[in-house]
N, C-alpha and C positions, 0 to 999 in steps of 0.2 A: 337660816330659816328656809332657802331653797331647798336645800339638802333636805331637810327634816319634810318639804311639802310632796317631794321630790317620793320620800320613801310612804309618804301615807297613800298617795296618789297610786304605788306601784302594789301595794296593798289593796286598795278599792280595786284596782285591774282583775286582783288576783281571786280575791273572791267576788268578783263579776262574772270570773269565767266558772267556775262553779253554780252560781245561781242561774245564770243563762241556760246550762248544760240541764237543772232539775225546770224549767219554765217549760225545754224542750220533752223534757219527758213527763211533765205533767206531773211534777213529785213538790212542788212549793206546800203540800199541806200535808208533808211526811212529818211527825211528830222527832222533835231531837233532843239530848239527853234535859235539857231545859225545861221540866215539867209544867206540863200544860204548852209550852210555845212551840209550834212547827218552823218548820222553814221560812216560810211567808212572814212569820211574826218577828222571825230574829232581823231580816231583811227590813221590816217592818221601823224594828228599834231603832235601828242605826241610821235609817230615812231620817227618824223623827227626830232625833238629835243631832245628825245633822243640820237642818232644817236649822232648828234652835241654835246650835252653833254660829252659823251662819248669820243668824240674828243678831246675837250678842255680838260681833265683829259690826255691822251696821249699823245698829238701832237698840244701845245698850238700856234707853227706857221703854222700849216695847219690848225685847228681853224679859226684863224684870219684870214687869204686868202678866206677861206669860211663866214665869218662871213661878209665879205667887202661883196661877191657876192649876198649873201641874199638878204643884205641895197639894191642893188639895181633891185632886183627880188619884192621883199616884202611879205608878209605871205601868198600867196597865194603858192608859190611855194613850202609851210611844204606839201599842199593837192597833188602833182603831185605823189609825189612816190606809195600812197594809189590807186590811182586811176590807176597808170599802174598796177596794183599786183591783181591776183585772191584770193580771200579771204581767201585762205589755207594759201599764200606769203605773204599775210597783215599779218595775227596774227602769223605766226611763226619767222619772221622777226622784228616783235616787241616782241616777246616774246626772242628772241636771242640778241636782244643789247642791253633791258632793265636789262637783267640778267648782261650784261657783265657789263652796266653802274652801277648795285650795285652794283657788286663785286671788280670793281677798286675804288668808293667812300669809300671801308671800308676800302681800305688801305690809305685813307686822315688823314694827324695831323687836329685834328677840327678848328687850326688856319691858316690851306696852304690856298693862296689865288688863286682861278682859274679864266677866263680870259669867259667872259661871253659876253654878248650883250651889250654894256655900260661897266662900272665900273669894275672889277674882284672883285670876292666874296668871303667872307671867306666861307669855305668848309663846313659847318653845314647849313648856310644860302641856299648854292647852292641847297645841297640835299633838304635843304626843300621846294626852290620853286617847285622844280621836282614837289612834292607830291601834293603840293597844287595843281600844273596844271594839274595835273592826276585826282585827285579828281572831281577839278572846271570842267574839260572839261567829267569828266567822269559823271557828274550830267545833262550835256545838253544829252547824250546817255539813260541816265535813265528816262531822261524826253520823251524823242522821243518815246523811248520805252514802257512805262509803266512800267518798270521793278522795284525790289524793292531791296533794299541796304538800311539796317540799320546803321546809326551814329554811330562812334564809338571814340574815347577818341584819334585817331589820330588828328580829328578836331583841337587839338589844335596847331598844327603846322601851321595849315590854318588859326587860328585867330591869334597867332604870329605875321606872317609876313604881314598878315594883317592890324594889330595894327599898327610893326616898316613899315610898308610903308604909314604914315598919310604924313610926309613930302613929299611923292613922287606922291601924290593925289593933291598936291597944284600946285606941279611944275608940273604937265604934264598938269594942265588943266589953267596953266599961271598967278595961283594967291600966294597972301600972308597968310603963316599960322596963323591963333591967336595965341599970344602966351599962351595960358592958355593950361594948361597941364589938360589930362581925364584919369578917372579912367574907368578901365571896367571889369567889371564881371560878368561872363558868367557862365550858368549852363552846364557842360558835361554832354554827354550821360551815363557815369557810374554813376550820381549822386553828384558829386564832383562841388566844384567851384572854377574856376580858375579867377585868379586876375592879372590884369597890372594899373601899373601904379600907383600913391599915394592917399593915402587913403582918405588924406583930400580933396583933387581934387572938385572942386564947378560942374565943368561936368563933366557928368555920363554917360556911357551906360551900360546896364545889358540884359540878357533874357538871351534863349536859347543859345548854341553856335552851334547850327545848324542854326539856324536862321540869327546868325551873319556873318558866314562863307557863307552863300548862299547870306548875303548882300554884302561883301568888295570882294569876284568872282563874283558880278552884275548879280548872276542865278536867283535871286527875285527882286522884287521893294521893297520897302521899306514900301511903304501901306498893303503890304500881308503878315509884318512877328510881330512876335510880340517880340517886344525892345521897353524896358524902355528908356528914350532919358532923358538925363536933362542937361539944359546949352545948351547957342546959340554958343559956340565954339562947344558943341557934335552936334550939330544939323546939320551945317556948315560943320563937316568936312563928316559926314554918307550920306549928299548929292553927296558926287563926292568921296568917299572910292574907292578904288581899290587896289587891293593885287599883282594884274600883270603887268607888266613893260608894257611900250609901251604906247602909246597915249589914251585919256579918252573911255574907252565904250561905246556903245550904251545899254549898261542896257537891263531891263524888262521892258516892261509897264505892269502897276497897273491892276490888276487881271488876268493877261494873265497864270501866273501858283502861281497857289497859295498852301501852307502848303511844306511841303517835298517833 
């Protein structure tokens, strides 16, 4: 759990320093590939769920009272709190509950289960969507921006839960899984290759794991990244992948941002 708070923590640093850099140049309401949501708004989301994280780790019935209110608000109302806030109150405000959100995650058994949007989560899993969604939303700011952020060996957390959410890419877009099991292996940015799944596996997905991670967060299309694909179960499920809870994405289209 250190480790794991260790790398969301070095993740929030990373696009701090991004968001601090667009505050200076006065660029927080630059519109990014996220239709309709700017800069300000993406920084905005991950304030507000944070926030909410943070909650359910403390005050799992005032969680849930809130968590009702949301259901019927709907994601639009993560962007209000960004939007009343002068830019100083955006990033000090998210840099004050993100802190306190890892600092109560490293007191989690890696098996406590916490009370989330849906399902309640084992505590390893929770911290890791954190990351992913920090990352995932923090690549539509990098995009808006032009800004540059190097890949780093936390990816694999992003292609993780990536991976264990194939069964949750069937059900949200209301179909049946294949059952044929896929192997996949990825090359990290350290050089390293990470593997899920069984060896003998007849479907396959391989490449980059930046590539990968930017496919199953839908920050790329799938024409612009370069993955090995084999087998019409991999093929099938890298069509409608998603790593984040909630109803199916609207994706990228095909060359609208292509490479990293």
């Amino acid at each position: 759990m250190h480790e794991l708070c260790d790398d969301l923590a070095a993740e929030h640093a990373d696009l701090d320093r991004i968001v601090s850099g667009a505050i200076d140049d006065d660029r927080l309401d630059v519109v990014t590939p996220a239709e309709g949501w700017t800069v300000r708004d993406q920084v905005s989301h991950l304030w507000f769920f944070d926030q909410r994280a943070l909650l359910a780790l403390v005050d799992p019935d005032a969680f849930a009272a809130d968590a009702a209110s949301f259901a019927e608000r709907g994601t639009d109302a993560s962007l209000d709190l960004g939007r009343r806030s002068s830019p100083t109150e955006l990033l000090d405000g998210w840099r004050h509950d993100r802190d306190r959100l890892v600092d109560h995650a490293r007191t989690l058994e890696p098996r406590a289960r916490v009370p989330w949007y849906g399902p309640p989560m084992g505590a390893r899993s929770f911290v890791t969507a954190r990351l992913m969604e920090t990352w995932a939303h923090g690549q539509d700011v990098v995009d808006a921006l032009g800004a540059a952020r190097e890949p780093t060996d936390r990816l694999r957390h992003v292609a993780h839960i990536g991976i264990g959410a194939r069964p949750f890419s069937y059900v949200t877009n209301g179909r049946s899984m294949p059952d044929a099991p896929i192997g996949v292996e990825l090359r990290s940015p350290s050089g390293e290759v990470w593997t899920w799944g069984p060896d003998e596996a007849a479907d396959r997905v391989g490449g980059p794991a930046l590539d990968f991670c930017l496919l199953v967060t839908q920050r790329r299309h799938r024409d612009d990244l370069d993955l090995d694909v084999r087998g019409d179960a991999a093929d099938d499920w890298l069509q409608i992948a998603q790593a984040f809870a909630g109803p199916p994405g609207p994706g990228r289209m095909p060359g609208g941002l292509t490479g990293p």
